[in-house]
N, C-alpha and C positions, 0 to 999 in steps of 0.2 A: 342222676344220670349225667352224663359229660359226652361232648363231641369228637368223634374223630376222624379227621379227615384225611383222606389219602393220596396218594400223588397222582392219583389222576383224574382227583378233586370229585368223588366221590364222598360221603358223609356216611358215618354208621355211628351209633348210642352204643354207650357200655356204663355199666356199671361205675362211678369212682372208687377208683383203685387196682383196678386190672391193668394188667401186664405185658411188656410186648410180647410175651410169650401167647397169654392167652387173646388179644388181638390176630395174631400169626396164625393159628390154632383155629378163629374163626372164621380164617379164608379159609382156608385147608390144613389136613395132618402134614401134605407132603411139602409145603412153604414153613409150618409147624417143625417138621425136621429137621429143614436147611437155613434157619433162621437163625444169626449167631451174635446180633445185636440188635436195638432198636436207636433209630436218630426220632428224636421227638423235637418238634422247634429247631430243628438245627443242629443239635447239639446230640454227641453219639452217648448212647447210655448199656448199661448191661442187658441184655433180655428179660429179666425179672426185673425191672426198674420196673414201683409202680405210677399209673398214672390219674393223676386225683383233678382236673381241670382239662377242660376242651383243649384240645392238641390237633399241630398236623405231624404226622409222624408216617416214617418211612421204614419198613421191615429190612433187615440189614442181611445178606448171605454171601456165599463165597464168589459169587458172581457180580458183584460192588466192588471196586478198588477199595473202598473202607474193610470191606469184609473181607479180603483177601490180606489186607494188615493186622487185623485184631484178630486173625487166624494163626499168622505165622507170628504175633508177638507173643501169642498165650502157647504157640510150640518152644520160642527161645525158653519161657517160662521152665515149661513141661523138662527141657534140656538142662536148664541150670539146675532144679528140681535131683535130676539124675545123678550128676556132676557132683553137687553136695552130697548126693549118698554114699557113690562108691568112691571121691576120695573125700573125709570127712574135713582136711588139713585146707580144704580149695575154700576160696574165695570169691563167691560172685558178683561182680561188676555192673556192667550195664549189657542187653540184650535185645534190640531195635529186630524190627523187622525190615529187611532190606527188597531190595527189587530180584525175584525171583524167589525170596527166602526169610533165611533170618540170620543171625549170630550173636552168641554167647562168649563175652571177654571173663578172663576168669584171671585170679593172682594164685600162687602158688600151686601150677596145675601143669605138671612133667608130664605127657601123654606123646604117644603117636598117635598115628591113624587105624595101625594097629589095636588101638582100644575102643576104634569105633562101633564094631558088632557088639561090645558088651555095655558100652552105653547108652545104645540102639534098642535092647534089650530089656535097660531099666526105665528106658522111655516106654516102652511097650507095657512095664507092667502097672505105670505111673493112670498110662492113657485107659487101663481094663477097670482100675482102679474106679474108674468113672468120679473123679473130685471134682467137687464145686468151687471155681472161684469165688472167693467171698471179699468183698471190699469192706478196705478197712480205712475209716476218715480217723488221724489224729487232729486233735483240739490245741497240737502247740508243738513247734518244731523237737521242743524237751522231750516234749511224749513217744515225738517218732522215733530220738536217739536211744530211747532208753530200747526201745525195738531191737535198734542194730547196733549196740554198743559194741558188738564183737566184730564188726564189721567196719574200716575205716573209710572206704570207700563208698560205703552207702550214706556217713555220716559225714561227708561232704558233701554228697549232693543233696542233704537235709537242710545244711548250712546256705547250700547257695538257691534253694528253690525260692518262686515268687509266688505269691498269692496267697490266700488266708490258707487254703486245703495242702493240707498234704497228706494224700494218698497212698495206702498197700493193697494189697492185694495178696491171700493166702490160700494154699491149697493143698491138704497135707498137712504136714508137718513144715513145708517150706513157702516161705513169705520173702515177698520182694514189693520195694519202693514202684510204681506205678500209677500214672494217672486211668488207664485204664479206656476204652473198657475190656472187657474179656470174653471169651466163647464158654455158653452154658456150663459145660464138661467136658475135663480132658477127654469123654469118651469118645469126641468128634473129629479129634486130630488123628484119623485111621491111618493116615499113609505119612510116611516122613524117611527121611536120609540126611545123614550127616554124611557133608561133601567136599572140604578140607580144611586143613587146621596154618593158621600162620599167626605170627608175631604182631602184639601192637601195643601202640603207646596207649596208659590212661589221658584219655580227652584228648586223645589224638597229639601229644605234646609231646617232643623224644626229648622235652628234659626230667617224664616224668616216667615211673615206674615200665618195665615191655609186659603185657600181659598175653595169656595164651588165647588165640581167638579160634573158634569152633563155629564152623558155617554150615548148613543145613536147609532143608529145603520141605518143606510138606503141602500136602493135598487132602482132598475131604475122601479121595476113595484113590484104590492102586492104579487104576485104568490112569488119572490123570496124572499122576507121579511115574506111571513106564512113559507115557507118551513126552514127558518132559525132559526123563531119560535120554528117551531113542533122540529126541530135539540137540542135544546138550553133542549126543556123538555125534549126528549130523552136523552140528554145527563143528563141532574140533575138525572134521573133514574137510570144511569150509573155511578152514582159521589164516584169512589174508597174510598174518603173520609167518607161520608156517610155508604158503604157498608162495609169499614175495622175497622168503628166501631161497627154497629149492630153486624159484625161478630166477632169481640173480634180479630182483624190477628193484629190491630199494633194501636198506641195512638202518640200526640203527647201533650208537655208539658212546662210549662214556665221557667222551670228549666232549658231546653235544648232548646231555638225555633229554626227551623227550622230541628229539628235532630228528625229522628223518631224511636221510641221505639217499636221493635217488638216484640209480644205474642208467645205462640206457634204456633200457625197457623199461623202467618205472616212469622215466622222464618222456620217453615216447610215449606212452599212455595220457599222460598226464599233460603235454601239450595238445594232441589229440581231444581230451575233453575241454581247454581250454581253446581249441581250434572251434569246434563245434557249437558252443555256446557262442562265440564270439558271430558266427556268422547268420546266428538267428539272431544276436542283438543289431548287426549293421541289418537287416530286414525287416525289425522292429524300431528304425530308425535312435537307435543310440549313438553316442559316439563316446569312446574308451579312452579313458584318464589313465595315469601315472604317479602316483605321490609319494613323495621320499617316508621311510618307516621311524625317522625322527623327529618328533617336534617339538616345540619350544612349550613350557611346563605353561605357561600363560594360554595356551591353546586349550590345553588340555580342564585348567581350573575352568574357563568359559565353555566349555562344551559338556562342564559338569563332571568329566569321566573321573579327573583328580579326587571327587568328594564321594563320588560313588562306586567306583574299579579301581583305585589305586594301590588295592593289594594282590591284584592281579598285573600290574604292569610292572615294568623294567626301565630305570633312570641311569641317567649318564649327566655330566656335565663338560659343555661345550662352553669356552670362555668365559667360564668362573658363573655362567646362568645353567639352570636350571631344564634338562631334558627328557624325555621318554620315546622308549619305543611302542612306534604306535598297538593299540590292542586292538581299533578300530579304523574302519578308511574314512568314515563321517568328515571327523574336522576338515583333513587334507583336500575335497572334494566340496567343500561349501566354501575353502578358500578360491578354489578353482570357480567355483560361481559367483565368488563376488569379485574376481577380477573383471568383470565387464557387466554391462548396465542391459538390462533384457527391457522389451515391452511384454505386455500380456500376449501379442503375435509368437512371441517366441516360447511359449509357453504349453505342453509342457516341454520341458529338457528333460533328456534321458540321461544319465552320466552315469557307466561303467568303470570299474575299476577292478581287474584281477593282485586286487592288493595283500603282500605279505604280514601280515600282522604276528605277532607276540602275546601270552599270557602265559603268567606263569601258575601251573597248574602243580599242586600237590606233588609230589615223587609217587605217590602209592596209588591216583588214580591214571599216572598216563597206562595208554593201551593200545600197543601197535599207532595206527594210524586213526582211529577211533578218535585218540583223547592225545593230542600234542602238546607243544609249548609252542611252535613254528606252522603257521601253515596259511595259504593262499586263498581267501572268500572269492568268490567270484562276487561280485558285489555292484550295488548300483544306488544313484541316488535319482527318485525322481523330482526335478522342482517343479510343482503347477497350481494352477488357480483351486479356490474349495469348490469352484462348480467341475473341474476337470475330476476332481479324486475317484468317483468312482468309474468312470472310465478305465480309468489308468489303474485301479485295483481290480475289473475285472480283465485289464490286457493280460496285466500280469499272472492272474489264475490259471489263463489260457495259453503264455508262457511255460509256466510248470508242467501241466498236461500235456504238451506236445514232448518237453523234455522226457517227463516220467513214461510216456507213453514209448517211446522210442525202444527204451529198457526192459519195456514189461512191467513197470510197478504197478500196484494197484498203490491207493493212499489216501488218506484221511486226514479232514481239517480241523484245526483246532484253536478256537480262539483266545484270547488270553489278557483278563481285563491287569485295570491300573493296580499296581503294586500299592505295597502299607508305604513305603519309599519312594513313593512318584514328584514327576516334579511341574509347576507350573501349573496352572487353571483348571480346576476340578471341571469348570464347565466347556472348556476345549477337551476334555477328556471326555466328555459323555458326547459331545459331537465325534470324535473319533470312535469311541467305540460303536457309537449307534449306525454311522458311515459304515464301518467294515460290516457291522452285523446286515445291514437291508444288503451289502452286495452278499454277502457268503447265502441268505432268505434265495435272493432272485436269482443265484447260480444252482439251484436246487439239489445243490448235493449237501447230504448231512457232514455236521460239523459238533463238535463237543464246546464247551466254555470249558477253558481253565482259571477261575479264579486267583486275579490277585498274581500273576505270575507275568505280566507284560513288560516290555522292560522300562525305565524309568524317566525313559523324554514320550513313552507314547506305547497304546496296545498292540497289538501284532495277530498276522496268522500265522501259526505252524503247520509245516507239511508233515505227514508221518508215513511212510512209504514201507509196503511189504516184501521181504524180499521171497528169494524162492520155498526157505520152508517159512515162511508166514513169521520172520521175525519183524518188529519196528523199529523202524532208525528216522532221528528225525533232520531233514535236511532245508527242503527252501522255508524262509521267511518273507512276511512281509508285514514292515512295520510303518504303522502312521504316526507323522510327527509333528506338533505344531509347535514344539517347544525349540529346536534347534534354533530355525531363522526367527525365532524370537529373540533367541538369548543371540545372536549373532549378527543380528539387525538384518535379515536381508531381507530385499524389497526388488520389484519389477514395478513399471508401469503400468497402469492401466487403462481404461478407454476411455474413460473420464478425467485423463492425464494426469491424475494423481497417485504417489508412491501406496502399492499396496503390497501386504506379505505373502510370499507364496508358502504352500504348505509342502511338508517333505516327504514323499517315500522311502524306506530302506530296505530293500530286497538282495535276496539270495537265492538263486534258483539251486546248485551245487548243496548249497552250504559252505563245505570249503572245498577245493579243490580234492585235498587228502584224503578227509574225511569221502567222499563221494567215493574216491578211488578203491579206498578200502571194502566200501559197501558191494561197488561193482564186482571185486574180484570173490566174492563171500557170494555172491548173488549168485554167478557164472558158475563157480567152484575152479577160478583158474583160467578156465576155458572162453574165454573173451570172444566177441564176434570179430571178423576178420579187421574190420578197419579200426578197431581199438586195438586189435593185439601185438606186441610187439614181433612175436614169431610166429610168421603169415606164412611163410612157406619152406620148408626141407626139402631138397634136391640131394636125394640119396644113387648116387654111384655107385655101378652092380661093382665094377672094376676099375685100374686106374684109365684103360684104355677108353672107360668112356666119361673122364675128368674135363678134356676139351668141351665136351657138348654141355656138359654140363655148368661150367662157367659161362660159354656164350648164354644158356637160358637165364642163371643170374643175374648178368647186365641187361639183359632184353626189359627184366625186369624191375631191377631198380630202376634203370629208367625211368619206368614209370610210375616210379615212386610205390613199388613194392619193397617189401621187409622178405630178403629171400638171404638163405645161407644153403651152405653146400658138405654134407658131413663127407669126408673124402677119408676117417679111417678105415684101418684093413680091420672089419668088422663082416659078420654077416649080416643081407638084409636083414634079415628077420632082427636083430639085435640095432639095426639103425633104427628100422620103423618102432621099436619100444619104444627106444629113448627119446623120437621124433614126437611119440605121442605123450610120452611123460613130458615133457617141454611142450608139450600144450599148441603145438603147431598146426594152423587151420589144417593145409595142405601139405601133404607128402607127397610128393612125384619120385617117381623110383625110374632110373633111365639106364638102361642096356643096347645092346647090340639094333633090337627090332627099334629102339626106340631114335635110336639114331637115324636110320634106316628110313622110319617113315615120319619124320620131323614129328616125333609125338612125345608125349608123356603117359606114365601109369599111375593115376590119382587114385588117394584112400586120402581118409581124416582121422584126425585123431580119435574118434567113438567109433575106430574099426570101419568103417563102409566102404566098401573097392567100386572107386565109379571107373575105373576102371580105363582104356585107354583110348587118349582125348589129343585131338591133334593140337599142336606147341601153340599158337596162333591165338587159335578158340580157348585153350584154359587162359591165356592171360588176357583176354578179355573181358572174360565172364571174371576172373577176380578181380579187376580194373575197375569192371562197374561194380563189383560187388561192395569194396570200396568207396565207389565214390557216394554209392546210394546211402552208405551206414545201416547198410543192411541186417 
């Protein structure tokens, strides 16, 4: 008999040699059905994997992010599978599972999307088929060529694999290279769609071959593939892109790709969120730096960024030396601290910086405002003692909440230990991360670990914020650092008058300015609350006769720092107030004869409501404060 113990450290006896199938089977039939791998020790295995010595193991299903991947890699499977049949001439490539999905690169494969329903179809007869993935170990890379001798692209990456195993996996009639592992039977992959087809390089290289790539998407049942659906047109309705062009806020261009070019209203947004932050950090006693986006490559090798981001940044050379633009505000912002000599009194310092930073990102994943090359972190450095850290990492938490709060996020933390690539004191590292973890314990709100993903001078939290239909985006950080002012030498006084190091925070409430901006207007759908939005109020004119009145209420109101315009073409109401509400404008006041008459206005909103008529006074008041409150 052998042990097995469960993750919630529970113990049960089995037999040596049973299965995570039959493990699964003896909680129940219905974990038994949905059970699509088993992790033994760590390590994810196929559900028939048997097991012959005491184990902890963990039953794997679609509701795991593991089991959510070894679903959609055994659909790419399932996909190429198809592809090989109906055209026999095709070639298949490599087939990852991606975020939302999956895709299949293929060589010599001419299709539209027009031949999606019937490849749809031979996936359908593949999945009824009900095949067993069967792992196959060769004993020598020779073994596996001889596999795919007809294949060139497989027998390269036979060539370049590491490790003693190399792995297939067969089902059918069709075998593909894979370490695996796999879901029982394609009988389990009930729901799927193929969702569209584009161009790509093998290994991603444009000096190498473009092959045809086929992107796709599946679910364990149709319920959860409609609702991802209806998610997907939701979202195209919500697509920042789309909306920040109809609305004239920001453009982007081939002169500049990736970098996006803001309008008025993009720029009035977007100092507005830069407004707003700024005046909860002078409340949270910060005070807000400046630093040039160029520095000198010496800066850069000592802050490590050169050995570790250097193929993310951008160089120039300024008198025959060596430069970049920044990718980070860090350096520029610890110079600024060590221009002057602190005691432990002055300690912490809060130091802000809405800094423009540069990386250079791939051409194939920028997106909208999402994914730039250009764009503004709201950013901060805290310097303070190791007894202040957690203070100042729970201010900070309480920071975020009052932001996200403002918006309506909900949002979830997540922490994120030291990288295979970290740098500096394994035991400053386990102080750091044990620091963040007792503060995220006594804030009592649940949080996940991300293993191995923190970044490389120190662990971090991540914010992940929901928007209105329940997508995540991830925005604030904050990261602990004891490596900087190491590698940088800085020191403060302390009580004992001797030089001691201070420790570093690095946060982002935003993330970046863009990015946030993008999310905001994806969240709203366009429709912004009054003190973010650039078009706050339409003053529509029955006639020209009543254009005078209608100008003096424009000044009354920029005054006071209202965003008001005046549509004065020979249009009909009814045909202003569309447009008024397509352009997304809090307030419509529609002004005639009566309205003259009795120094009033006739309010409606954009989602149609007639409040109807409001003396000139009283409406701009009530949006003044509506305004000022950020209502």
């Amino acid at each position: 008999m052998i042990e097995i113990k469960f993750p919630d450290g529970s113990i049960k006896k089995f037999e040596s040699g049973v299965t995570g199938y039959d493990v699964a089977l003896s909680i129940s039939e219905g974990l038994a059905r949905m059970a699509l791998a088993v992790e033994i020790d760590g390590k994810l295995k196929d559900l028939h994997t048997t097991i012959t010595s005491d184990a902890n193991i963990r039953i794997i299903t679609f509701r795991d992010p593991e089991g959510v991947e070894i679903f959609r890699h055994s659909s790419a499977h399932i996909l190429a599978q198809a592809v090989e049949k109906l055209y026999p001439g095709s070639k298949a490539t490599i087939g990852p599972a991606i975020e939302n999905g999956f895709y299949y690169d293929f060589d010599n494969l001419n299709i539209s999307i027009d031949d999606f329903p019937k490849i749809e179809e031979e996936m359908k007869k593949i999945v009824k088929e009900d095949l067993k993935p069967q792992r196959i170990e060769f004993s020598s890379k020779a073994e596996a060529k001889k596999a795919f001798k007809d294949n060139s692209y497989k027998l390269e990456l036979v060539d370049s694999a590491d490790g003693d195993v190399i792995s297939a996996y067969k089902q059918g009639e069709f075998i593909d290279l894979c370490r695996g592992p796999h879901v029982p039977s394609t009988k389990v992959i009930k729901s799927f769609k193929l969702m569209k087809l584009a161009g790509a390089y093998w290994r991603g290289d444009s000096k190498n071959k473009q092959l045809t790539r086929i992107y796709g998407t599946s679910f364990p049942d149709s319920k959860l593939l409609n609702d991802y659906l209806k998610l997907l047109e939701e979202a195209e309705k919500r697509d920042h892109r789309k909306i920040g062009k109809e609305l004239g806020w920001f453009s982007f261009h081939q002169e500049a790709p990736g970098m996006p070019f803001f309008h008025d209203g993009g720029t009035f947004i977007w100092n507005e969120l830069v407004k707003y932050i700024s005046e909860i950090m002078m409340k949270r006693d910060y005070e807000i730096n400046k630093t040039p986006i160029i520095l000198n490559k010496s800066l850069w090798l000592q802050s490590g960024h050169w050995d570790h981001y250097a193929n993310n940044m951008y160089f120039t050379k300024i008198d025959e030396q060596d430069y970049a633009v920044k990718p980070m505000n860090c350096p520029g912002n610890i110079l600024v601290f060590k221009n002057n000599m602190y005691s432990y009194r002055d300690l912490p310092l809060r130091a802000g910086e809405f800094g423009l930073v540069h990386r250079h990102e791939l051409s194939g994943v920028l997106s909208g405002l999402f994914r730039v090359r250009c764009f503004t972190q709201d950013d901060a450095h805290v310097f303070c003692t190791r007894e202040q850290i957690k203070d100042e990492v729970v201010d900070l938490l309480d920071f975020v909440n009052e932001v996200y709060s403002k918006f309506g996020f909900e949002y979830f933390m997540e922490l994120s230990t030291r990288p295979e690539k970290a740098m500096g004191d394994s035991k400053l590292w386990d102080l750091a991360e044990n620091t963040l973890k007792e503060v995220l314990e006594d804030s009592g709100k649940g949080y996940k670990i991300n293993e191995g993903d923190g970044a490389f001078y120190g662990p971090k939290i991540d914010f992940h914020l929901k928007d209105a239909i329940g997508r995540e985006w991830q925005c604030a950080t904050i990261q602990l650092d004891f490596q900087m002012p190491e590698k940088f030498d800085l020191t403060y006084e302390g009580a004992d008058g001797q030089k001691h190091r201070p420790v570093m925070l690095h946060r982002t409430i935003l993330g970046s300015v863009e990015r946030f901006l993008g999310v905001l207007i994806e969240h709203f759908t366009g429709k912004l609350p009054v003190w973010l939005n650039p078009n706050q109020v339409s003053i529509l004119p029955i006639a020209d006769r009543h254009i005078h009145y209608s100008n003096q209420l424009k000044k009354e109101l920029k005054e006071l720092g209202v965003r008001a315009t005046i549509d004065s073409r020979s249009e009909t109401i009814n045909k202003k107030v569309r447009d008024a509400q397509l352009n997304q404008f809090n307030y419509i006041l529609v002004v005639g004869d009566k309205e003259i008459e009795n120094e009033s206005v006739t309010v409606r909103t954009r989602n149609n409501e007639i409040l109807g008529s409001k003396n000139k006074n009283d409406f701009i008041s009530e949006v003044v404060k509506e305004i000022k409150e950020r209502k």
